[in-house]
KOLNUSE-593636 format. One record per residue (C-alpha): x, y, z; residue in three letters. Coordinates in steps of 0.05 Angstrom, whole numbers, always signed. Layout:
BEGIN
((X,Y,Z),"Ala") ...
//
This chain:
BEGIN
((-250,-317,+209),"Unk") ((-195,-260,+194),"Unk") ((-218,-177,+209),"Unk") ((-189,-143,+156),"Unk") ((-189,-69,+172),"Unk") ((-214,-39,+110),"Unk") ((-183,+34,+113),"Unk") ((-209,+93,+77),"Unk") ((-210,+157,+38),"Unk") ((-269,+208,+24),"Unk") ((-314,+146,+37),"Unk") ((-271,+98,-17),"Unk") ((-239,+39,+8),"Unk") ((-162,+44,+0),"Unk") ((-141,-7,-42),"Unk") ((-88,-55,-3),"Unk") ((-154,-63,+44),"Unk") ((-188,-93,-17),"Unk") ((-126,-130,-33),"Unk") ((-131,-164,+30),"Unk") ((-198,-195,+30),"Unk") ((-161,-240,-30),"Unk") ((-101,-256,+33),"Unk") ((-150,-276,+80),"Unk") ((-188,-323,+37),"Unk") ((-119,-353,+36),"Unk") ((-127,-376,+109),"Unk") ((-197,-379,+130),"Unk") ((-263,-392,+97),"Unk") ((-293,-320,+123),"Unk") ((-269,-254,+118),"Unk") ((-300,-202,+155),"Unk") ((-287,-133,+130),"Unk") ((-279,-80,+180),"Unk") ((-297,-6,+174),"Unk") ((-290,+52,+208),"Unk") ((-310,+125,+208),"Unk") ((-372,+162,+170),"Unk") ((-392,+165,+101),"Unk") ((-375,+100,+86),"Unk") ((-426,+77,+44),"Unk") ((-384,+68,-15),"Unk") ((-334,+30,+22),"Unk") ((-381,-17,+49),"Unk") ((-403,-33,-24),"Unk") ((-335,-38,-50),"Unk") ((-322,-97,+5),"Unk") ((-377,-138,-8),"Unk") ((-360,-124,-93),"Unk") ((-290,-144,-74),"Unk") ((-310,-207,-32),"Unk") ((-315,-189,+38),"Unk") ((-360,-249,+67),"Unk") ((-396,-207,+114),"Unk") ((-373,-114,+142),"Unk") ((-377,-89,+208),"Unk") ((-382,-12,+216),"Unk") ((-364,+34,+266),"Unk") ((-377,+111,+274),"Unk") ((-323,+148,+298),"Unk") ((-298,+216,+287),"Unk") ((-241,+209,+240),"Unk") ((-170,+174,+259),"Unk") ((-137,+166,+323),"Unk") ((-91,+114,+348),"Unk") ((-114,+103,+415),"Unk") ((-184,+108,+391),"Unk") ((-175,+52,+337),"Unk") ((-131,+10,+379),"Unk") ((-199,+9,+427),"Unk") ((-240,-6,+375),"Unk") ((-203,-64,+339),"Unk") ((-189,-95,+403),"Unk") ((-265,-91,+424),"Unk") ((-275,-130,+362),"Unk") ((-223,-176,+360),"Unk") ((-252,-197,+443),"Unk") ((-321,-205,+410),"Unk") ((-309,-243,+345),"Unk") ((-252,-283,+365),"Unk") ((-220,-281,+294),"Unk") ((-161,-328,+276),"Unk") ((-121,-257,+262),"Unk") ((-131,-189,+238),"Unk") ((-101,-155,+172),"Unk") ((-83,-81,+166),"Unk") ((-56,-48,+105),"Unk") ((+9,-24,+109),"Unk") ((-2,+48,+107),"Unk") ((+11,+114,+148),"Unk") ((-50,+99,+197),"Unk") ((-45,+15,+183),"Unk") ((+30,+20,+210),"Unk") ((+15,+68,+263),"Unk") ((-33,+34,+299),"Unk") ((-23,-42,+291),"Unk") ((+36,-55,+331),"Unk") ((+2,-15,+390),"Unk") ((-64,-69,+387),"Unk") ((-14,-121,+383),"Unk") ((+14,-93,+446),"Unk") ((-52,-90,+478),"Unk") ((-72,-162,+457),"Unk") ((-6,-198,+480),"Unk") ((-5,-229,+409),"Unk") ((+53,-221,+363),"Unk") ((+54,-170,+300),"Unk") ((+76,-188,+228),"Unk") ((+103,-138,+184),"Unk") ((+112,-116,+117),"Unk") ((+78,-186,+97),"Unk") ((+83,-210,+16),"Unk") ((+52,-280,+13),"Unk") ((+12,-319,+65),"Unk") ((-5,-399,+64),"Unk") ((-22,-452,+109),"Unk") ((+34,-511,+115),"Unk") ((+12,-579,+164),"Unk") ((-49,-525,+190),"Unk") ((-12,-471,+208),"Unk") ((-10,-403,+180),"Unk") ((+52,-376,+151),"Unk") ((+71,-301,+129),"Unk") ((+131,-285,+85),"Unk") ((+165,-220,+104),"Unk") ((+221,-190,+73),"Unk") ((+291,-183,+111),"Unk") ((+350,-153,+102),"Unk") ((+333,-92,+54),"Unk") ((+297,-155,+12),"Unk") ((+345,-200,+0),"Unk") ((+318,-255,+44),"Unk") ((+246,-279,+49),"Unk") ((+229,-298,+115),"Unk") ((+181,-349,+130),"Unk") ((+145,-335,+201),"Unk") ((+89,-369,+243),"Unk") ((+48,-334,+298),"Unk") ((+17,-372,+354),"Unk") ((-47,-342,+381),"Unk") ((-80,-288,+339),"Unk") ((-35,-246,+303),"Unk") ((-36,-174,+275),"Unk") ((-7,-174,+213),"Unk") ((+13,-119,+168),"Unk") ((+4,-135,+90),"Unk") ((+52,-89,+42),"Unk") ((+4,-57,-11),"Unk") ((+1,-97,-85),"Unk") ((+20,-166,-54),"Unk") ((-45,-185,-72),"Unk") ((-90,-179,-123),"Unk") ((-161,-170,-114),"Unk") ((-210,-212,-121),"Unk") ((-255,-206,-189),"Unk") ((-316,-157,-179),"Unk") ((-384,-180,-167),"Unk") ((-445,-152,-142),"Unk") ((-450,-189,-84),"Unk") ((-500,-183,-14),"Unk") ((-465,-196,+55),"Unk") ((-486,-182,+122),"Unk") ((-467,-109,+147),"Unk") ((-469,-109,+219),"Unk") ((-464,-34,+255),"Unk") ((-433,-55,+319),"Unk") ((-436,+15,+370),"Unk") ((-366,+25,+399),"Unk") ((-354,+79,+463),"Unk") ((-290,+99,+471),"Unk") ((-281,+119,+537),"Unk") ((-249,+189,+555),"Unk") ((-187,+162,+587),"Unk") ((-165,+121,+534),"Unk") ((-157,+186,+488),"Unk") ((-93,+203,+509),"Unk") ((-75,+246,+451),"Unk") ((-124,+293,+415),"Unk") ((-120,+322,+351),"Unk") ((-125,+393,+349),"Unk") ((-123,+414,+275),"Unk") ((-99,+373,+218),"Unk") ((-62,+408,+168),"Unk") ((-56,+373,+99),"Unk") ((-4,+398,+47),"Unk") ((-21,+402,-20),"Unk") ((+41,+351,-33),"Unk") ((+11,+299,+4),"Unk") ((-51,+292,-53),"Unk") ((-3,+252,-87),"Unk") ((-35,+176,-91),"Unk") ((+23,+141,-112),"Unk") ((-4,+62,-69),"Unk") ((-72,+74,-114),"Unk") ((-35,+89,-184),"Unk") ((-36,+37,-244),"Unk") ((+15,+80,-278),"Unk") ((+82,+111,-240),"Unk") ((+143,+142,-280),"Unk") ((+194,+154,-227),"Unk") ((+261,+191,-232),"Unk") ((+328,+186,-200),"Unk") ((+388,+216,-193),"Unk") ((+404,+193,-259),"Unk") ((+355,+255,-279),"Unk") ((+410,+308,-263),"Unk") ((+370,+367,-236),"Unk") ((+306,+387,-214),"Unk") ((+280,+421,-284),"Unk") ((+292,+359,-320),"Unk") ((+235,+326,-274),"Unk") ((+188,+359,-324),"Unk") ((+199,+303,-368),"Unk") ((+180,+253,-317),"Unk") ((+119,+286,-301),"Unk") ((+97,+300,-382),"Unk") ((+111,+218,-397),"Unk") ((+62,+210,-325),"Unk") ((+9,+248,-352),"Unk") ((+7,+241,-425),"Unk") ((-5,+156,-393),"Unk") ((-51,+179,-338),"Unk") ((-1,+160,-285),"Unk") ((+35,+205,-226),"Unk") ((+105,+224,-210),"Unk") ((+154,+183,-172),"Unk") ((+222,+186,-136),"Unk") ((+279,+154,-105),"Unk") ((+318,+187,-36),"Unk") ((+376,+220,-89),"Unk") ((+316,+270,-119),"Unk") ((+283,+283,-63),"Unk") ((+347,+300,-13),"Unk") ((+377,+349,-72),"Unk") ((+315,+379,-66),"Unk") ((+286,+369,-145),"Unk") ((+217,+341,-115),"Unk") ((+179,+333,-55),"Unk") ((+178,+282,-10),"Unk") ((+102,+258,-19),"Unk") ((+143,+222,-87),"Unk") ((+184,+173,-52),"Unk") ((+177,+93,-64),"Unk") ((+226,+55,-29),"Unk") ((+239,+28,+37),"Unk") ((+236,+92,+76),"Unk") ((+176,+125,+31),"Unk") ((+110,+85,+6),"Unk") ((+105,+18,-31),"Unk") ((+73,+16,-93),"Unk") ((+58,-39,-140),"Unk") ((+21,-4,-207),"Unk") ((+9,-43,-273),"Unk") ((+62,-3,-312),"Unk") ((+124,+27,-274),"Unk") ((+173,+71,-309),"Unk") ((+243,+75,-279),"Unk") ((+286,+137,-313),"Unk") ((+352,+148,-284),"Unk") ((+351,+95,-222),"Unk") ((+396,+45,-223),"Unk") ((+368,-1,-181),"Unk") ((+387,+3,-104),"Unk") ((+356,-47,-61),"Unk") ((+314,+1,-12),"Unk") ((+285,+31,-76),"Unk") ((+266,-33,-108),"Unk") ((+232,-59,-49),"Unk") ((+181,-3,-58),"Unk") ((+169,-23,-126),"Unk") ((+181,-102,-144),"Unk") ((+107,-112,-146),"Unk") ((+93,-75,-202),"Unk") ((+68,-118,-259),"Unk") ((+101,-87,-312),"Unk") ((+173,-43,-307),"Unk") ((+212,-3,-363),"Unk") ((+276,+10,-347),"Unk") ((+315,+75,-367),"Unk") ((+392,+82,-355),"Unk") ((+454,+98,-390),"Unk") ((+498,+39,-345),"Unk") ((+479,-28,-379),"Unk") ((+499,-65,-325),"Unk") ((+444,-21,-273),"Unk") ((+427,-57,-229),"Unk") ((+354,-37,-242),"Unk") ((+354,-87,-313),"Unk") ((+362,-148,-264),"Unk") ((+285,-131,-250),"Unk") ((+254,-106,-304),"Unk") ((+217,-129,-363),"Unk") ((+237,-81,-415),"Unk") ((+310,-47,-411),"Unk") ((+338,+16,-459),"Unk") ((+405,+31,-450),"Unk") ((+408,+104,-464),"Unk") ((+414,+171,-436),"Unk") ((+345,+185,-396),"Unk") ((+353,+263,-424),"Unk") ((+356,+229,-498),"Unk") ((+308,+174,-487),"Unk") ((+242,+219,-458),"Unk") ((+238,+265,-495),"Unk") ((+231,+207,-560),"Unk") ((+175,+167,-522),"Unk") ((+135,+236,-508),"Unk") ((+140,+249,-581),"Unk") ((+116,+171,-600),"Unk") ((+61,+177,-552),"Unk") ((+33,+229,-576),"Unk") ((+38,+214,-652),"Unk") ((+1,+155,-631),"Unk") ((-57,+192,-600),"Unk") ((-58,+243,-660),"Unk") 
//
């Protein structure tokens, strides 16, 4: 059995925790969705669609790290699993090394690919910015962190599995931090790990205005805006936009890169995307090495002709 901590969002499941159901079918014939919070009807449903063998639920009163370490422990000390998976988000990263911590067990992170070679389980982690893929075993039972869109998920099917409710108290001393207001910027709406479509811009975009082209080609193809560090550190966008190594990882269907050239701790935010056009004026960009389409162009000249075929195409 693996727990995969299902994390969610107004009562959706997050996608990477759907993503990982498909993981932990890699290495065990069960996997056991966990949930946690209120209102999660919908998210319950999505992990049996997605094929979750059996969900466990717990109530509790919206996020907090000592409260979830508590509770995934508890679980982990009942069911016994052969690991536990948690997306690599904001919450996902924040919490897993501390259960690791308080179950003596090793922590895997930023995993890609998982398989099982002479019965043991091993997790492929990038190194060194992503140049080297490194193979890594865990004795015991392992938290591991799984980057979003290394999976895919598993076809949808309407499906009945077991929910179990399982009543967790969280005792008053292990809350050693309390939130007292949470204060959400309008910036941080931006759902760039959940987006089939991206079109990001670099510095290769000159100045902040000229991101208005980046964000007409995002939603004339229903996608959002992205960014690499240049942008965001000259101020043209916020930093909810970044993809790269220090901002989130995304992997969307269709992933538009105008004006990056191709830096390493950019393109290990973005490599999983199925599909990448690549904009840039330098032929030799280092950004063509990975992409499936190149134009060798100036990104000023080049958007403002695939807005205008778009649209004569919808007309």
């Amino acid at each position: 059995m693996v727990l995969v901590y299902i994390e969610t969002a107004e009562g959706k499941a997050k996608n990477v925790g759907l993503e990982m159901i498909t993981a932990a079918k890699l290495v065990s014939d069960k996997a056991v969705a966990v949930i946690i919070g209120n209102g999660n009807e919908e998210a319950v449903k999505q992990a049996a669609t997605f094929g979750a063998d059996e969900v466990i639920t717990v109530a509790s009163e919206g996020y907090n790290t000592e409260a979830y370490c508590y509770i995934m422990k508890s679980l982990v000390e009942k069911y016994s699993p052969e690991a536990v998976f948690v997306g690599s988000t904001l919450d996902g990263k924040d919490f897993a090394p501390r259960l690791a911590a308080q179950l003596g067990t090793g922590c895997v992170t930023d995993v890609v690919a998982v398989k099982v070679e002479d019965g043991k389980v091993v997790y492929t982690c990038p190194s060194y910015n992503g140049n080297l893929l490194n193979d890594m075993v865990v004795e015991g039972t392992p938290v591991v962190i799984v980057r979003s869109g290394s999976f895919k998920k598993a076809d949808p099917a309407e499906r009945e599995v077991a929910v179990t409710a399982e009543a967790i108290e969280v005792p008053a001393d292990v809350m050693r931090a309390k939130i007292a207001e949470a204060v959400k910027e309008i910036s941080e709406t931006v759902n760039l790990e959940e987006a089939e479509v991206i079109v990001s811009g670099g510095r290769g975009m000159g100045a902040a205005e000229n991101f208005a082209l980046v964000k007409e080609l995002a939603d004339l193809l229903g996608g959002v805006v992205g960014a690499t560090r240049a942008p965001i550190e000259s101020g043209w966008i916020s930093r909810a936009h970044q993809i790269g190594q220090s901002g989130k990882i995304v992997a969307p269907k269709l992933y538009i890169a105008c004006g990056i050239s191709g830096a390493t701790q950019h393109v290990s935010g973005m490599i999983g995307s199925d599909y990448i056009v690549a904009i840039n004026k330098d032929e030799d960009a280092p950004i063509f090495d990975i992409a499936n389409v190149g134009i060798v162009g100036n990104v000023l000249d080049v958007l403002p002709l695939m807005i205008e075929e778009i649209k004569k195409a919808r007309a």
